[in-house]
N, C-alpha and C positions, 0 to 999 in steps of 0.2 A: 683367809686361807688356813686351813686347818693344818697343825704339824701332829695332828692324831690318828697315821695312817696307819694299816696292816698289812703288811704284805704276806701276800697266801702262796706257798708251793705244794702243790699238788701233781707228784710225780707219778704217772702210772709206768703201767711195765713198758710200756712202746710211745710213751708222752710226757710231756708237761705241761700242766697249765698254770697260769703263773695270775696273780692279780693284786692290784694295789688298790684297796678298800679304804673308805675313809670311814673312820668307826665308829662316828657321831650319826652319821645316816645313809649307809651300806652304801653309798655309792662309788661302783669300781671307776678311777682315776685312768690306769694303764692295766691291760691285759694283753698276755699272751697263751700261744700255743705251741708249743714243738709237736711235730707229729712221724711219724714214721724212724723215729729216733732207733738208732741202732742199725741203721741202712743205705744203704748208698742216697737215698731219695730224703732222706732227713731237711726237712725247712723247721723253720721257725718265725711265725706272724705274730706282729707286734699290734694294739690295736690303740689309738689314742685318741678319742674324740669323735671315735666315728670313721679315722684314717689310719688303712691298714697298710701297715708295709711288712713286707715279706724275705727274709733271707735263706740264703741256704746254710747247712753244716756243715757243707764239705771240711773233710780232715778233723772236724770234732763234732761226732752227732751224734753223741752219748748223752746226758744226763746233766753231767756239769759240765759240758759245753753250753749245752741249753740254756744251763743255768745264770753261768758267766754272761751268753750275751744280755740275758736278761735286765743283770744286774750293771751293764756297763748301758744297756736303755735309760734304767732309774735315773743313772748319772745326768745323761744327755738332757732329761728332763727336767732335771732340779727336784726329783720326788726321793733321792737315797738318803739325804740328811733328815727327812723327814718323818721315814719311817718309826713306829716307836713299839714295834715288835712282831715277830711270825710265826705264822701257823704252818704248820705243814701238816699234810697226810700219812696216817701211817698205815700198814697195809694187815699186820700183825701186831698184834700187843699182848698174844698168851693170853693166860688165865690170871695174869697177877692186872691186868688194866679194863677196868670196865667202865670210865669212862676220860676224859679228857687228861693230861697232865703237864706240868711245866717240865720241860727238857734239862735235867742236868745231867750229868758223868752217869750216874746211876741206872737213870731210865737208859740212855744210850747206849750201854752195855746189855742191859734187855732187851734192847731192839735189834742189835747185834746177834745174840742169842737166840732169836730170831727166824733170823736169816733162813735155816734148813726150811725152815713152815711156808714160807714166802720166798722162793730165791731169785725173782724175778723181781719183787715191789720191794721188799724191804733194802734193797744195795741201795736203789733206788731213791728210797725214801732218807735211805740215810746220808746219801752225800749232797742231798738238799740242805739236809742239819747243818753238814759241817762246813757244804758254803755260807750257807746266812751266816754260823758263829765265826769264820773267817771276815766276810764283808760288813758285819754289823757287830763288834764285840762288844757284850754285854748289855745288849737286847735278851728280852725273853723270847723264849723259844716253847712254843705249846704244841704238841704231840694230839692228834686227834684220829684217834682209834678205828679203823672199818668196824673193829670184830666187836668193838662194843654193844652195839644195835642189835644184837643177837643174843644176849646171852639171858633175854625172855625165853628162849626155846623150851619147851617141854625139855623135861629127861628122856622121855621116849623116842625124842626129833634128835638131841644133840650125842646118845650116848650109839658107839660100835659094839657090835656083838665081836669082840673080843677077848681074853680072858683079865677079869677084874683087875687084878695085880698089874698087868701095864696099863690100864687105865688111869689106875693110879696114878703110878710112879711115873707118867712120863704127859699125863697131862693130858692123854690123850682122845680125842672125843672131837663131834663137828664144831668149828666156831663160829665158819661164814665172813665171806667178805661182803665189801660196798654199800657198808651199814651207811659210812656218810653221806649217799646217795640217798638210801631208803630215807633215811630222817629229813631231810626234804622233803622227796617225791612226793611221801604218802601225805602229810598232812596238805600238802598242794595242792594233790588231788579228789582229797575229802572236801577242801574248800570252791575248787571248782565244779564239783558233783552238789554243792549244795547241804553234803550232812555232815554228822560229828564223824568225826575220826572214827571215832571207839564204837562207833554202828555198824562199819564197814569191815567189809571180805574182799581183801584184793589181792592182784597176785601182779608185783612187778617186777618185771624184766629189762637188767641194766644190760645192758650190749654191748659191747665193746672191744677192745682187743682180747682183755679180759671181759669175762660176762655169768653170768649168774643170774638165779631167778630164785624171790624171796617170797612167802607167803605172809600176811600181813593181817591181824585179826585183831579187830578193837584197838589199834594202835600198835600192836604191839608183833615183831616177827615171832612168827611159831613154826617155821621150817626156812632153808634156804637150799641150796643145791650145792654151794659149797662150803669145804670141808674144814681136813685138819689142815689143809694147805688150797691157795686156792687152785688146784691143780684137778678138784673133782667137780663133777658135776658137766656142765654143757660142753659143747665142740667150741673152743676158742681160736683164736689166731695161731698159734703156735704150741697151748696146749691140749692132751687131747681130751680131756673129759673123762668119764666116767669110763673104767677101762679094770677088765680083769687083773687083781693083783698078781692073778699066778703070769701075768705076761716077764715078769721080774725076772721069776726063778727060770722062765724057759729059757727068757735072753741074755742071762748069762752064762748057762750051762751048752745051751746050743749055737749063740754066734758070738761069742768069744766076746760080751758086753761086761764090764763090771759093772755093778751098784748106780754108782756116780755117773757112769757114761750112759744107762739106761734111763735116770732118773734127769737126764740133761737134754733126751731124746725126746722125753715124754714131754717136757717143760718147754724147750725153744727150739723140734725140729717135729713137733706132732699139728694136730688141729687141723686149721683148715691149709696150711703150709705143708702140713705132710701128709694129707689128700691130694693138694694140686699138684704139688711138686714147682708152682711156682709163685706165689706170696700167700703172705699169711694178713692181708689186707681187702677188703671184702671188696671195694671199691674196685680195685683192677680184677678181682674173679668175677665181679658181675659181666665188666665188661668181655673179660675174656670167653667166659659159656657164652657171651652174646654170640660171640664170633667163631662157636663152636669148641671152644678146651673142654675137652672131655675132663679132665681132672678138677679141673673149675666148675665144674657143673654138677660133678661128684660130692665134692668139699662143699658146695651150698645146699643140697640136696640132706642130705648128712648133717650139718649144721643144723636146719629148720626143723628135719625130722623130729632131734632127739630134743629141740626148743620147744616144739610142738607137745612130745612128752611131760617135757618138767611140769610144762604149766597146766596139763589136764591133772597130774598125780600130786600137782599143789593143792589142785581144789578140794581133795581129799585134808589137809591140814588144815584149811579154812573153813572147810562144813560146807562147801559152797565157795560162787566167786560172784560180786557185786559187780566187779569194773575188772579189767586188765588195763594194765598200762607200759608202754613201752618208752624205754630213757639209754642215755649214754648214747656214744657217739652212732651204733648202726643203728640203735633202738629209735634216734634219732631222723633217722637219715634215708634208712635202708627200707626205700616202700616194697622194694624184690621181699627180704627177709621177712617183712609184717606178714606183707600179702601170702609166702609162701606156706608159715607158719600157721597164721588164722584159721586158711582155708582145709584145716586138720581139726579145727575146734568147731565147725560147726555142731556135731552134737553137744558143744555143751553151750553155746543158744548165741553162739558169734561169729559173724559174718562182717567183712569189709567194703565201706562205699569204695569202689575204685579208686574213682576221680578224688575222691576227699584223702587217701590214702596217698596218692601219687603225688598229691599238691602239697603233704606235708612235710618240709623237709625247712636244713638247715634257721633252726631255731624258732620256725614256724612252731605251734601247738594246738592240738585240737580236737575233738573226738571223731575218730575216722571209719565209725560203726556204719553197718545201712541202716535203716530203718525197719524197727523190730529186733535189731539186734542187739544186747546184752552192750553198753560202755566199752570201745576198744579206745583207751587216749594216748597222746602223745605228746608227753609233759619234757623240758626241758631241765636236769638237773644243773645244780648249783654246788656241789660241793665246797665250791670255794669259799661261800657264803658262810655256810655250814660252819666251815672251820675258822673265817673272819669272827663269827660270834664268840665259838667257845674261847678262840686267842682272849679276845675283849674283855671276857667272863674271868680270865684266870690269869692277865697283866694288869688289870686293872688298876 
């Protein structure tokens, strides 16, 4: 029995996944999932052996709630005294982290600092910190960057046409999230494709509540869609994506918005939440345009569209596209979104089997292309993974 475990929190803005890795040979012990966190519908599935059991949030279905049940799991199982240090995700790391670090007062205050870039992931991320340093004192604690993964970008991909002087002084420019996705995905799916990495043109698409889509060239990201926060780029759950700055200055001078409450709008009352008007969870708009929601059918419609986008005017950053690949939780899941999506790429040489599309779902993976068309895959990411190694790497 190994007492050389990791445990991984990886908090998104509407999740948690949670997992207890054993660091001698990556194998996860206990996992979890919070999903829908922040909403009346908040569960949390525990998974132990293959046996999952399921609870609900009611009354705490926030973050560290999640996180607490979690941690009163480890107990139940005899795996909390064994723990011997954790990773967590972080969503934002600025310009001063470019790639992994050990959590003390210092960094935490950067991460803190933070916050305006991310104000959805980083709270998040950070009161994962401060329960582990609560439940586990004087365990390390390793910080594992999204925005790292990106900071390959050309100058021409990562810089705003802005005026130089705030560029400067404030840091400002794209940095990209869900790097710790990419660094998975891509070499996963160089090795399922059969070549080097660093041969490859891909262009992969994480989905999610949050979501984004990164171009990948020789290994290495050379554009992403999102920004200096992850609030640009695609039609997400709740935020809206790429969107006129001057919408700022209209909606405070004409309906009575300040700053804060426009930038609050944009972040957890826009997307595909504030097309339907009734969730920002892909899952219940499927089924609801099934049954006819006009606003749900909108909000998907809208979403694919501008997904449809990224990934033709990525291939412009790639020189070309070898494979596309789809990940993260709809990227995973969501054969509507693939299908709706795809069927916009055909001129650039990609077409979906139906049936191979419709079959792949929930953890399944696969190449779901027709024949004759261009690699469309559907790889399962691991971030947890991701961040069990670099813990490993840096408690060593």
């Amino acid at each position: 029995m190994s007492n050389q475990l990791i445990l991984v929190l990886n908090c998104g803005s509407s999740s948690l996944k949670g997992a207890v890795i054993d660091r001698k040979n990556g194998k996860v012990l206990l996992s979890c999932l919070g999903e829908r966190l922040g909403t009346p519908e908040a569960v949390i599935t525990f998974n132990k052996d293959g046996n999952k059991r399921q609870a609900p949030l009611t009354g705490r279905n926030c973050h560290a709630g999640a996180v607490g049940m979690l941690l009163n799991e480890l107990e139940k199982h005899g795996l909390h005294d064994r723990i011997k240090a954790i990773g967590h995700r972080i969503a934002h790391g600025g310009e001063k982290y470019h790639e992994s670090v050990l959590i003390d007062q210092d960094v935490l205050d950067e991460l803190k600092a933070c916050i305006p870039l991310a104000p959805l992931h980083n709270p998040a991320n950070i009161s994962g910190i401060l329960a582990a340093q609560e439940h586990f004192p004087g365990l390390p604690n390793v910080g594992v960057m999204d925005t790292s993964f990106h900071q390959t970008m050309p100058e021409r991909a990562y810089t705003y046409a802005v005026p130089r002087e705030l560029r400067k002084k404030y840091a400002f420019r794209r940095y990209g999230f869900h790097g710790t996705s990419m660094r998975y995905v891509a070499p996963e799916a160089a090795r399922i494709l059969g070549k080097p990495l660093e041969d490859l043109r891909m262009i992969v698409a994480h989905l999610g509540n949050g979501a984004s889509i990164t171009a990948i060239r020789n290994g290495k990201s050379v554009d992403t869609s999102m920004g200096f926060t992850p609030i640009e780029g695609l039609v997400m759950g709740t935020r809206c994506g790429d969107i006129d700055p001057g919408v700022y200055s209209y909606l405070t001078s004409h309906a009575g918005l300040d700053v804060a409450q426009v930038d609050e709008m944009l972040n957890k009352k826009s997307g595909l939440l504030g097309i339907s008007e009734l969730s920002n969870d892909c899952r219940t708009l499927e089924i609801a345009a099934d049954e006819g929601h006009e606003g749900a059918r909108l909000a998907l419609e809208v979403m694919t569209y501008r997904l449809a986008k990224y990934i033709a005017s990525m291939s412009v950053a790639c020189g070309g596209i070898d494979a596309l690949v789809f990940t993260g939780g709809i990227g995973e899941n969501s054969s509507l979104v693939r299908e709706k999506a795809v069927e916009l790429l055909g001129f650039l040489g990609f077409k979906l089997d139906p049936q191979k599309n419709h079959e792949t779902f929930r953890g399944k993976e696969g190449n779901i292309a027709a024949v004759g068309s261009k690699p469309v895959w559907v790889i399962a990411t691991n971030e947890e993974l991701m961040i069990a190694r670099d813990t490993d790497a840096l408690s060593a």
